[in-house]
C-alpha positions in Angstrom: -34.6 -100.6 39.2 -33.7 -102.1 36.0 -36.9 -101.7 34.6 -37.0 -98.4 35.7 -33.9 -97.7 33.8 -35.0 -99.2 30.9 -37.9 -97.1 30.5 -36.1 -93.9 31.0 -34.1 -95.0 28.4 -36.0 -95.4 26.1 -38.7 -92.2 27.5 -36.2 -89.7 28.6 -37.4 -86.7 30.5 -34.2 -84.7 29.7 -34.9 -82.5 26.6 -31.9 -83.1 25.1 -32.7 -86.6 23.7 -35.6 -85.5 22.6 -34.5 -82.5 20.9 -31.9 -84.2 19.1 -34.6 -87.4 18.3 -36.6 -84.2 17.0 -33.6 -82.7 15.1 -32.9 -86.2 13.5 -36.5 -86.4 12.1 -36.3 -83.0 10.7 -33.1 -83.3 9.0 -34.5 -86.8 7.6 -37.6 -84.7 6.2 -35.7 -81.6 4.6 -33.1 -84.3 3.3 -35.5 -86.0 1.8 -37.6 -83.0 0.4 -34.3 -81.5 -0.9 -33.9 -84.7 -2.7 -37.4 -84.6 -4.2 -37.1 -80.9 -5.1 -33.7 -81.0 -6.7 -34.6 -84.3 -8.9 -37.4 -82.5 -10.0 -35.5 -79.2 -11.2 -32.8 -81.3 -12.7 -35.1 -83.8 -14.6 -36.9 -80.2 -16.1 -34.0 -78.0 -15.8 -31.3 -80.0 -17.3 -32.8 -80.4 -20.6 -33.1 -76.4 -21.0 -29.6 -75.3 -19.6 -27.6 -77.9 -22.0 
């Protein structure tokens, strides 16, 4: 049983931990691409608008 327990746990048939696992790893993603993007405007971007 505890096993058992364990396992659903950490699997969980319900599609809510997965979709918010999912959700997590997307936001990480865009948050990191946002990151990228805007470091890369402001490092070429700065320079022209002051």
């Amino acid at each position: 049983m505890a096993v058992q327990r364990r396992q659903s746990a950490l699997r969980p048939d319900h599609p809510f931990p997965k979709f918010g696992f999912l959700v997590l790893s997307l936001e990480a993603l865009i948050y990191r691409i946002l990151i990228h993007k805007t470091s890369m405007e402001t490092g070429h971007e700065d320079v022209e608008n002051k």
